[in-house]
RODRENMAR-552313 format. One line per field, with one value per residue (C-alpha): x, y, z. Coordinates in steps of 0.25 Angstrom, whole numbers. Example, Ala and Ser with C-alpha at 12.3 -4.5 7.8 and 13.67 -1.06 7.14 Angstrom:
BEGIN
xx = [49/55];
yy = [-18/-4];
zz = [31/29];
***
This chain:
BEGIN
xx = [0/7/8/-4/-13/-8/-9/-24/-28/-24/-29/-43/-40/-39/-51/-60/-56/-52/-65/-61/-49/-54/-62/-53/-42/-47/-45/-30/-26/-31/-24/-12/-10/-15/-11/0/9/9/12/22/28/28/37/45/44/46/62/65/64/53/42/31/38/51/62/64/76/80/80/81/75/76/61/60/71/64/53/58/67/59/49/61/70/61/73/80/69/55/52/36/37/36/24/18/20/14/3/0/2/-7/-18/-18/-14/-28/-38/-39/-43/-52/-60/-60/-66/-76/-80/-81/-89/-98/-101/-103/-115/-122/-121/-135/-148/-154/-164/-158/-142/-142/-143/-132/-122/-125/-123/-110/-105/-107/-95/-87/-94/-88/-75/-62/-56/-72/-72/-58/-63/-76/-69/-58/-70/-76/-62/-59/-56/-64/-78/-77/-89/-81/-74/-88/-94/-82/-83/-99/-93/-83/-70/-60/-58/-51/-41/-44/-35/-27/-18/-3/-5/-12/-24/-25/-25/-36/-46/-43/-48/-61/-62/-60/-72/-80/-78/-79/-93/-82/-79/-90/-95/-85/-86/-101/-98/-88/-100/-110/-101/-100/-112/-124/-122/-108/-117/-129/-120/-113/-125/-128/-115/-120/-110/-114/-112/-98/-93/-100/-92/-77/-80/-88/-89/-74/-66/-77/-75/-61/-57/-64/-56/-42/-47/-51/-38/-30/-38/-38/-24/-20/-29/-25/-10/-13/-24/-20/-33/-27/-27/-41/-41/-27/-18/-6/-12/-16/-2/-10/-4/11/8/-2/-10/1/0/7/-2/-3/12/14/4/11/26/19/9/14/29/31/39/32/46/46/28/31/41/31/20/27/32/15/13/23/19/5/9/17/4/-4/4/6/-10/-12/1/-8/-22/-24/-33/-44/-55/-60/-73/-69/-61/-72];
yy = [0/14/25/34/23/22/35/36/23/30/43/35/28/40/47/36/35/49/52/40/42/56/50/41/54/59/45/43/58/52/38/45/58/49/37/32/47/44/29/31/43/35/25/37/42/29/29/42/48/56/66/70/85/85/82/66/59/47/33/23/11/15/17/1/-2/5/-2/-15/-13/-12/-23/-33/-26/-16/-11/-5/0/5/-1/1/-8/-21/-16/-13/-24/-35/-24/-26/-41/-44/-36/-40/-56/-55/-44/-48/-64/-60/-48/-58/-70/-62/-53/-66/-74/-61/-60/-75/-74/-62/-68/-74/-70/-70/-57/-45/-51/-37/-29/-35/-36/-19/-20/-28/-18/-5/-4/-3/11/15/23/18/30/29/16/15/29/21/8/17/21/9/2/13/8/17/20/10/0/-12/-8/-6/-18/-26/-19/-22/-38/-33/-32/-23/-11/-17/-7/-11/-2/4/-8/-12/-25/-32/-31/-17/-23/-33/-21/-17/-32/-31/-17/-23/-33/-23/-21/-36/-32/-26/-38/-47/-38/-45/-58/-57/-53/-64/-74/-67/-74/-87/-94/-101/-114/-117/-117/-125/-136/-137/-137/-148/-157/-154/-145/-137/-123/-123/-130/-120/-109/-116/-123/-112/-97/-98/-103/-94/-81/-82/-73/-63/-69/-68/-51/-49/-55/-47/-33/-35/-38/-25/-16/-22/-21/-7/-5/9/9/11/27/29/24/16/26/32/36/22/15/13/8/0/1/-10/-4/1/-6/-4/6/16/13/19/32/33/36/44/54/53/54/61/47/47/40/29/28/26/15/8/8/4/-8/-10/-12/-22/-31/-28/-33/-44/-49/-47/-55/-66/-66/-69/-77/-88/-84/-98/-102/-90/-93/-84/-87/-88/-100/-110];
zz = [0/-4/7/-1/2/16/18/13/23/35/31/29/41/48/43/44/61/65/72/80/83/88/97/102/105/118/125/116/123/135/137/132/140/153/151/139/144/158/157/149/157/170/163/161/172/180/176/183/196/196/205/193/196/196/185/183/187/181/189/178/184/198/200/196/203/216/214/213/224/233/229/230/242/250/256/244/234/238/251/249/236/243/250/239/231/242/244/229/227/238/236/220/225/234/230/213/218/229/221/209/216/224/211/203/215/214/201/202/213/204/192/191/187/201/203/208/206/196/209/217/204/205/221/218/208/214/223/211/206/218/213/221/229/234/237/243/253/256/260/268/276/278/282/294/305/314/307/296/292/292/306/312/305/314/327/327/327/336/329/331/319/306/300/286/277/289/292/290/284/274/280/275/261/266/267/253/247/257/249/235/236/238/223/217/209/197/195/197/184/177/182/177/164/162/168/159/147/151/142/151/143/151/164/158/152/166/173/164/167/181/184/197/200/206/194/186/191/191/177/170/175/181/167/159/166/167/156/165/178/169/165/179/185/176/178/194/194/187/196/207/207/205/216/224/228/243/239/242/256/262/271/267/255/251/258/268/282/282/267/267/256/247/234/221/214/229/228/214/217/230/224/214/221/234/234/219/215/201/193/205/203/187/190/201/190/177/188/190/176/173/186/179/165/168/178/167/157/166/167/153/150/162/155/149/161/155/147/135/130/115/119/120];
***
């Protein structure tokens, strides 16, 4: 094809899609100025030492080497980075399991055609409308040790007051997974729709062979929906190792006592906002995507145990 007819195919091309490409402008403007600039700059910026005000002052790898430091030897790197790496691991190794098995075991009770199940799918649901920092002020209320419901609930049995976010220990991380249940309805909305796909004729040839409820759910809903377990465990595992929630109502601006509640994410705000470290906060993030990545790719390298429902 000569250049004059190239030429005149991308000059069509172009007339025939400019309107949408205009369209589509504002939203390119915006992922680039607030998000493709700023990623890329936090590389940049993640090599030097840097305040957000000041003139930078190269480092090389000694953000990274900080970091690492002070995951593996506390004493000569960050000494907060070992803290805030159990932190992490343990609430991601306990909270995506146990929100994931009660949102799935609720959407498994509602997921009939009983009358009235429509109202308590919307009861279920509603706490998630509740945006975060008003959730996490609203929890931080009802966790108080002195006027707190759940403090008064266990005086009226007798027990003592129950510091909840206030404590040294992982106990303080507990009151954050009590906390997370109360938004398991997010994802017992996508455990329906995943159920919602699996054909009726499965059940009633099972029911057939004899097969009883229970044998239904391992042999049927569990291998069927698991392309939604496979997204589900991927999705919470990102959000979680990136949780900083803690903001909204931990102590110590979200640290909370001893650091129990310092997770990664807190950390990388913390070195940022607080104490002007924004090179050593670029570093600490570009270190969160690439856990995140190689998570992620491990996930799917394991995958074979997914179903899709093109397969069959």
């Amino acid at each position: 094809m000569s250049k004059s007819k190239i030429s005149v195919k991308i000059k069509k091309t172009i007339k025939n899609s400019y309107t949408g490409w205009l369209f589509n402008l504002p939203l390119f403007i915006g992922l680039a100025v607030f998000t493709l600039v700023p990623v890329v700059l936090s590389l940049y910026d993640s090599f030097f030492k840097y305040d957000g005000l000041n003139a930078r002052e190269w480092v090389g790898m000694g953000n990274y080497s900080r970091i690492f430091a002070g995951i593996f030897n506390g004493e000569s790197g960050d000494r907060d980075m070992q803290k805030v790496v159990i932190n992490t691991l343990v609430y991601t190794v306990v909270s995506i399991p146990v929100n994931l098995v009660a949102s799935y075991f609720l959407a498994l009770l509602v997921n009939n055609s009983l009358k009235g199940v429509t109202a308590y799918r919307i009861f279920y649901y509603l706490p998630c409308m509740i945006p975060a920092v008003a959730g996490g002020l609203l929890w931080a209320d009802m966790f108080d040790g002195t006027y707190g419901i759940f403090n008064k609930i266990l005086g009226f049995f007798g027990l003592g007051p129950y510091q909840f976010f206030k404590y040294e220990d992982m106990r303080a991380l507990l009151a954050v997974f009590i906390m997370h249940l109360w938004s398991v309805g997010g994802g017992m909305i996508l455990w329906l729709s995943a159920f919602k796909n699996i054909g009726k004729h499965y059940y009633e040839a099972a029911k057939l062979d004899g097969a009883n409820a229970w044998h239904r759910l391992v042999h049927i809903t569990i291998p069927m929906s698991s392309a939604m377990i496979f997204y589900n465990i991927i999705t919470s595992t990102i959000g979680t190792l990136q949780y900083n929630g803690t903001l909204t109502f931990g102590i110590r601006n979200g640290r909370g006592a001893n650091n129990a509640l310092y997770m990664y994410a807190v950390k990388i705000y913390y070195e940022a906002f607080e104490k002007g470290k924004v090179g050593y906060a670029s570093a600490l993030a570009w270190v969160l995507l690439a856990v995140i990545a190689i998570i992620t790719a491990i996930m799917f390298k394991t995958s074979s145990w997914v179903f899709y429902a093109e397969e069959n």
